[in-house]
Steps between C-alpha positions, in 0.01 A plus 500: 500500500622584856529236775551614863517280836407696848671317739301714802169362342610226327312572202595455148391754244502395122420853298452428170427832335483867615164534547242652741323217664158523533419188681633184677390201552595241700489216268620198730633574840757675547554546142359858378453648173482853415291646192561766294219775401532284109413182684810377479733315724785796654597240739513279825599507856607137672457551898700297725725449190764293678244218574506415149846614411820308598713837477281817431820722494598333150398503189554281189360614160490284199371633138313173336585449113143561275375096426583598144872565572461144736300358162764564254789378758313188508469436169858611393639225735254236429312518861147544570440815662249350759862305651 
């Protein structure tokens, strides 16, 4: 996955796979998503990015634990997993 900001455009591109795209869409505006030749998603553009950004030059990623790792927390300390 490859995330790049164009300040000059402001336009946020999400790539999610190397892939030709065969099509886009714009599936809500200003939000486009581009289609591989598979049908798949390859990715998505966001334009005027820092309307619905409060810093587009930063980037936080976060990995989320599988539910069955969250699960088997729960359980080991006596906590529901839905708290």
């Amino acid at each position: 996955m490859k995330i790049e900001y164009d300040p000059e455009t402001d336009t946020l591109t999400i790539t999610l796979r190397d892939a030709r795209v065969k099509e886009s869409d714009e599936v809500r505006p200003g939000v486009i998503a581009d289609f591989g030749y598979d049908g798949g998603v390859v990715g998505f553009e966001i334009l005027d990015a820092s309307q619905h950004m409060e810093k587009p030059m930063t980037l936080e990623y976060a990995i989320a634990e599988p539910a069955s790792v969250v699960r088997e927390k729960a359980g080991k300390y006596g906590r529901s997993s839905t708290t």
